[in-house]
C-alpha positions as a printed NumPy array, in Angstrom:
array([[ 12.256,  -8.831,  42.102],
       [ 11.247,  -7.232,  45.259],
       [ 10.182,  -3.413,  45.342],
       [ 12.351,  -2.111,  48.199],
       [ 10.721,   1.375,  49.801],
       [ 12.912,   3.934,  51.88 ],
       [ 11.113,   6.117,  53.902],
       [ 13.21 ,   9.136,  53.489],
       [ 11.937,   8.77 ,  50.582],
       [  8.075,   8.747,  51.278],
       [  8.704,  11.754,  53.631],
       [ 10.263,  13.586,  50.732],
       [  7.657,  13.073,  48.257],
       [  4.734,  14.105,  50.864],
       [  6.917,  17.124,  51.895],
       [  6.646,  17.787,  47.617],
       [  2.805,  17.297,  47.943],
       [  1.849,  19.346,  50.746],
       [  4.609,  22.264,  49.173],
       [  2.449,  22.275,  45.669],
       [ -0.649,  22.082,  47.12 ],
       [ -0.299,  24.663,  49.341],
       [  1.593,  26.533,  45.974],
       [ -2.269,  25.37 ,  43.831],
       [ -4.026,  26.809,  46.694],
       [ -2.248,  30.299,  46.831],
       [ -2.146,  30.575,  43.051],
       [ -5.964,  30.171,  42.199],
       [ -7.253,  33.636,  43.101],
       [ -8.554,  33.82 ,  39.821],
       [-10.467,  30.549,  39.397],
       [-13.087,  31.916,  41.942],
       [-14.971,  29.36 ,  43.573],
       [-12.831,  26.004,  43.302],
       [-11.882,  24.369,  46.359],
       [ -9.062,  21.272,  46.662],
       [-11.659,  18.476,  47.368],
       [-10.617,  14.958,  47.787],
       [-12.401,  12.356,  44.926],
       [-13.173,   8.504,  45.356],
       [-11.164,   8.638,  41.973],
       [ -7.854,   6.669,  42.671],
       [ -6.632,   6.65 ,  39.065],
       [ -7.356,   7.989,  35.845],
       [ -5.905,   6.787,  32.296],
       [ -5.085,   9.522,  29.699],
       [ -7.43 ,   9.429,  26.754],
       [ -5.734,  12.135,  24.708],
       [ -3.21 ,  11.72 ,  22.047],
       [ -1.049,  14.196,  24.669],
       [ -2.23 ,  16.118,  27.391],
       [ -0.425,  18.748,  29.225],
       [  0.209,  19.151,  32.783],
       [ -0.426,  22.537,  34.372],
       [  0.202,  24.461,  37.587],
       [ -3.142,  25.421,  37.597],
       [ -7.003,  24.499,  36.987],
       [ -7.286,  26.173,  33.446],
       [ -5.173,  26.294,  30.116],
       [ -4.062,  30.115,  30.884],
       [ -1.759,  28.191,  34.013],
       [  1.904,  27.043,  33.186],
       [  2.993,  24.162,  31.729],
       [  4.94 ,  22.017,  33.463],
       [  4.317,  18.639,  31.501],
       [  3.125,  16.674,  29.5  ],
       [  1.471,  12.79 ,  29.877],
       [  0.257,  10.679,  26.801],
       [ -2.666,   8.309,  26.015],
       [ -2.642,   5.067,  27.796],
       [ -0.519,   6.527,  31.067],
       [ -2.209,   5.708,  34.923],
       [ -1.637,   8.668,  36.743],
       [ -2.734,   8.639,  40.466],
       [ -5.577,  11.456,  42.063],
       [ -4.532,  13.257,  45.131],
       [ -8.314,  15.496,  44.754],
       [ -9.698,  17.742,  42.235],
       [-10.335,  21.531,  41.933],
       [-13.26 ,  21.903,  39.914],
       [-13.368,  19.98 ,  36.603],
       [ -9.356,  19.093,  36.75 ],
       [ -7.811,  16.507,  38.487],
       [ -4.341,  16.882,  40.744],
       [ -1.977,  14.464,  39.716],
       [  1.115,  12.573,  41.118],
       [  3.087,  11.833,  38.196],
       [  5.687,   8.843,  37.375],
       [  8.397,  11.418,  38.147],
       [  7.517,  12.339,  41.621],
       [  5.949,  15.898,  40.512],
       [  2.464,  16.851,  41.1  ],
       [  0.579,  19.062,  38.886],
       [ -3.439,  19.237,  37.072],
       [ -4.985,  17.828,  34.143],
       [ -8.413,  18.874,  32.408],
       [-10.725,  15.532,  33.569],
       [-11.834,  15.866,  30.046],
       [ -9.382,  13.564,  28.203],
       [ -9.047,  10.92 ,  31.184],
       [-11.42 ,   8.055,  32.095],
       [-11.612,   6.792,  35.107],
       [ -9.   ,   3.856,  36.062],
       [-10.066,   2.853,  39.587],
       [-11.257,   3.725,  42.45 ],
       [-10.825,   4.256,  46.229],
       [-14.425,   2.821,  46.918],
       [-15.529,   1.2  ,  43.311],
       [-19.48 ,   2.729,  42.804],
       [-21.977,  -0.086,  42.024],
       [-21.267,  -1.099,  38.097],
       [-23.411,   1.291,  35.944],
       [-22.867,   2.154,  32.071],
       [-22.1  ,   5.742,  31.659],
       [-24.557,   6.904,  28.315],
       [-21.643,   7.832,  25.329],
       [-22.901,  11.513,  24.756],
       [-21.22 ,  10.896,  21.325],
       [-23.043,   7.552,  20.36 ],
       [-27.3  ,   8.149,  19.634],
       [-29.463,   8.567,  16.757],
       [-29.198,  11.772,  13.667],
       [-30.011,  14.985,  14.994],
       [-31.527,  17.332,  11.934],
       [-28.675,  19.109,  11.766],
       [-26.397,  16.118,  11.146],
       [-29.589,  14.316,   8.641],
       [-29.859,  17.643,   6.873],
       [-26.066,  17.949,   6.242],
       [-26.26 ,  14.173,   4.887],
       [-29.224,  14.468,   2.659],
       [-27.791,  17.938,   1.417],
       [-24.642,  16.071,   0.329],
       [-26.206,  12.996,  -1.152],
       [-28.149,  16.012,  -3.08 ],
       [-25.335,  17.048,  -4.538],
       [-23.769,  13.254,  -5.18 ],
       [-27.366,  12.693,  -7.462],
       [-26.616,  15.54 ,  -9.528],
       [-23.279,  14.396, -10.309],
       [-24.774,  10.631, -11.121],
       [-23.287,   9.261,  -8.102],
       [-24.538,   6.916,  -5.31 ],
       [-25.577,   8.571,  -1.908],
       [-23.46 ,   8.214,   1.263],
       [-24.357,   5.997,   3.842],
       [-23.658,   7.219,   7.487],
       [-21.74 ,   4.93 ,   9.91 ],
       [-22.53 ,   5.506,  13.47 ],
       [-19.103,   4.729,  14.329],
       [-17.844,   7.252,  11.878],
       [-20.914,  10.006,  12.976],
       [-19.465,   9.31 ,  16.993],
       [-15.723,  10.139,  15.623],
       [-16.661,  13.278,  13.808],
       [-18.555,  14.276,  16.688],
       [-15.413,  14.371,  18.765],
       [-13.999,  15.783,  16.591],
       [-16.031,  18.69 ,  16.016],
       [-16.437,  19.426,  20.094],
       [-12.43 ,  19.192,  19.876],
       [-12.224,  21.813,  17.524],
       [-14.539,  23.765,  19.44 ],
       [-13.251,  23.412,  22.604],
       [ -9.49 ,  24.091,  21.632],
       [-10.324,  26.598,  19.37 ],
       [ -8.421,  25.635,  16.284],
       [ -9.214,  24.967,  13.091],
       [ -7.05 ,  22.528,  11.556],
       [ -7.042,  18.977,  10.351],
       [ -4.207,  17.713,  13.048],
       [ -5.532,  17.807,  16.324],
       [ -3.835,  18.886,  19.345],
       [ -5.212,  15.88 ,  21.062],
       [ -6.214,  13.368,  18.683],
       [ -3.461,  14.029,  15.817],
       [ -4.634,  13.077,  11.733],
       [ -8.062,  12.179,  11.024],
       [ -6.039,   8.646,  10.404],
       [ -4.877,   8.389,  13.917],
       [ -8.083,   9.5  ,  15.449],
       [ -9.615,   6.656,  13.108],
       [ -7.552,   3.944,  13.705],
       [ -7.559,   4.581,  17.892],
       [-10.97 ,   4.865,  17.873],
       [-11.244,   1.214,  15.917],
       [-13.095,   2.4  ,  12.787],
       [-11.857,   0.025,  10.116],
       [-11.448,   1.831,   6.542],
       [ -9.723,   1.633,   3.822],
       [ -9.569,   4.79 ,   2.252],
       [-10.583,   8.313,   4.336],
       [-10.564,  11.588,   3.681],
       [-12.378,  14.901,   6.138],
       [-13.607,  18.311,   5.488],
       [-14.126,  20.95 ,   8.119],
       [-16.127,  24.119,   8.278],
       [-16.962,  26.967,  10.494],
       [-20.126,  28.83 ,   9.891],
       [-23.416,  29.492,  11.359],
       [-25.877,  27.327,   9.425],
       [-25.22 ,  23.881,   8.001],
       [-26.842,  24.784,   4.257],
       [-23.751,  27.766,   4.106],
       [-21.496,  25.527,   5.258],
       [-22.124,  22.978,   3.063],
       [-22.215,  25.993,   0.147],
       [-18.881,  27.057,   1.439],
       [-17.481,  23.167,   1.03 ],
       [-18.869,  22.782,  -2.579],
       [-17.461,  26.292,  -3.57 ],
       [-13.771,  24.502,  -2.495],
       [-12.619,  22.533,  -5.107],
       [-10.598,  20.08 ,  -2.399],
       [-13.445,  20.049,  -0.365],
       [-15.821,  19.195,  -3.456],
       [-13.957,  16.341,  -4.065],
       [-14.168,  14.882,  -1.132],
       [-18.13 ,  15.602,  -1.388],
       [-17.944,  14.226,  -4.901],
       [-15.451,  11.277,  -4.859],
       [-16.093,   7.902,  -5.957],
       [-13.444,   6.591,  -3.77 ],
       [-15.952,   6.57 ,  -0.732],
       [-19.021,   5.318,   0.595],
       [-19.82 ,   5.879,   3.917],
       [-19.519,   9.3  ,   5.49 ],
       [-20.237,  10.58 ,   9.309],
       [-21.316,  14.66 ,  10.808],
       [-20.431,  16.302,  13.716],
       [-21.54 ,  19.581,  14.147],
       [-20.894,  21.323,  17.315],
       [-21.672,  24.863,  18.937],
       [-18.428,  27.154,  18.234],
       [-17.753,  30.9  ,  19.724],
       [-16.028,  32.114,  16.691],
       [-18.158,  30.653,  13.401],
       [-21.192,  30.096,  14.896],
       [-20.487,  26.725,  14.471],
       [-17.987,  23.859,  13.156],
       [-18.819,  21.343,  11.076],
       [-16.868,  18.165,  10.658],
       [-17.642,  15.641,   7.535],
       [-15.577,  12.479,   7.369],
       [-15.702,  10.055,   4.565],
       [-14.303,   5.78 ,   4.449],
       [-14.323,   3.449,   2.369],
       [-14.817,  -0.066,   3.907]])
């Protein structure tokens, strides 16, 4: 079937753009410094479990939407790191670039592979938080943990996501479960469990977790075998600290 196209229509929906725009570009007084620029980005495709769409270029801006993972949203420009959107219903409005990648583009750049900041090597801080649980797992007569680089690049989201959102909670805002996040980031398991801490070193964290009895158990079961960090920089605790645990 054919796609018919009125052009009272078009006219309307550009009269809609330039109306918001010119609404974004009277209502960002107080994101000094960002300027409506047009991107090579065509489209983007939502990342995040949900995402909300805003007025403005910053969470303290109104809701006026929401868009979940997997929807292609065309780019009318950007103001700073957010993106302005046409959505499926006509509106326009801005989402954080954050949880989008990239769909296509006006003028496609020569093919390069963006470096995963969440893929790489242990840092100390992740190998000491290992080797201090597999401390406690030969005390208790237990096998050591090995880490799973898929598993270490999940709980490194993770951990930035609780940082980043500022909550402190095993559902995430974006992701959902630990389960969820899991299974849509492809890490096969058959048994999982996660503990989470906020504190400023990883040996009192990881004293904080053994003084929990849930968390203990997690540190302690015989249910799992491989285990991945993330530990990211946090405002509040100094930091957060993210431990997930699979059995495969």
């Amino acid at each position: 079937m054919k796609r018919r196209i009125y052009k009272p229509k078009i006219m309307m929906a550009s009269l809609v753009i330039i109306l918001l725009l010119s609404f974004f570009a009277t209502n960002i007084s107080t994101a000094k410094g960002l300027i409506f620029k047009w991107t090579n980005v065509k489209q983007v495709e939502v990342t995040a479990y949900r995402l909300n769409v805003r007025i403005g270029p910053s969470t303290s801006y109104r809701k006026i939407g929401a868009v979940s993972r997997g929807d292609v949203l065309d780019v009318l420009g950007t103001l700073g790191s957010w993106y302005v959107i046409h959505m499926k219903d006509g509106s326009v409005g801005l989402i954080s670039s954050t949880y989008t990648r990239v769909h296509s583009y006006y003028n496609p750049p020569p093919t390069t592979k963006e470096p995963d900041k969440y893929s790489g090597n242990l840092t100390p801080e992740e190998t000491l938080m290992i080797n201090l649980i597999n401390a406690e797992r030969k005390s208790a007569g237990l096998p050591g943990y090995k880490p799973d680089m898929e598993l270490m690049r999940v709980a490194r989201i993770k951990a930035e996501d609780l940082s980043t959102n500022k909550y402190f909670s095993h559902d995430s805002p974006i992701y959902g479960s630990p389960f969820k996040m899991l299974s849509d980031f492809s890490v096969d398991y058959k048994m999982a469990g996660e503990n989470i801490a906020g504190n400023s070193t990883v040996e009192s964290a990881q004293y904080s977790l053994m003084s929990s009895p849930s968390h203990k158990a997690n540190i302690l079961s015989t249910d799992f075998n491989y285990v991945g960090i993330g530990i990211y920089n946090d405002s509040r605790y100094g930091k957060v600290f993210v431990q997930m645990f699979i059995q495969k």
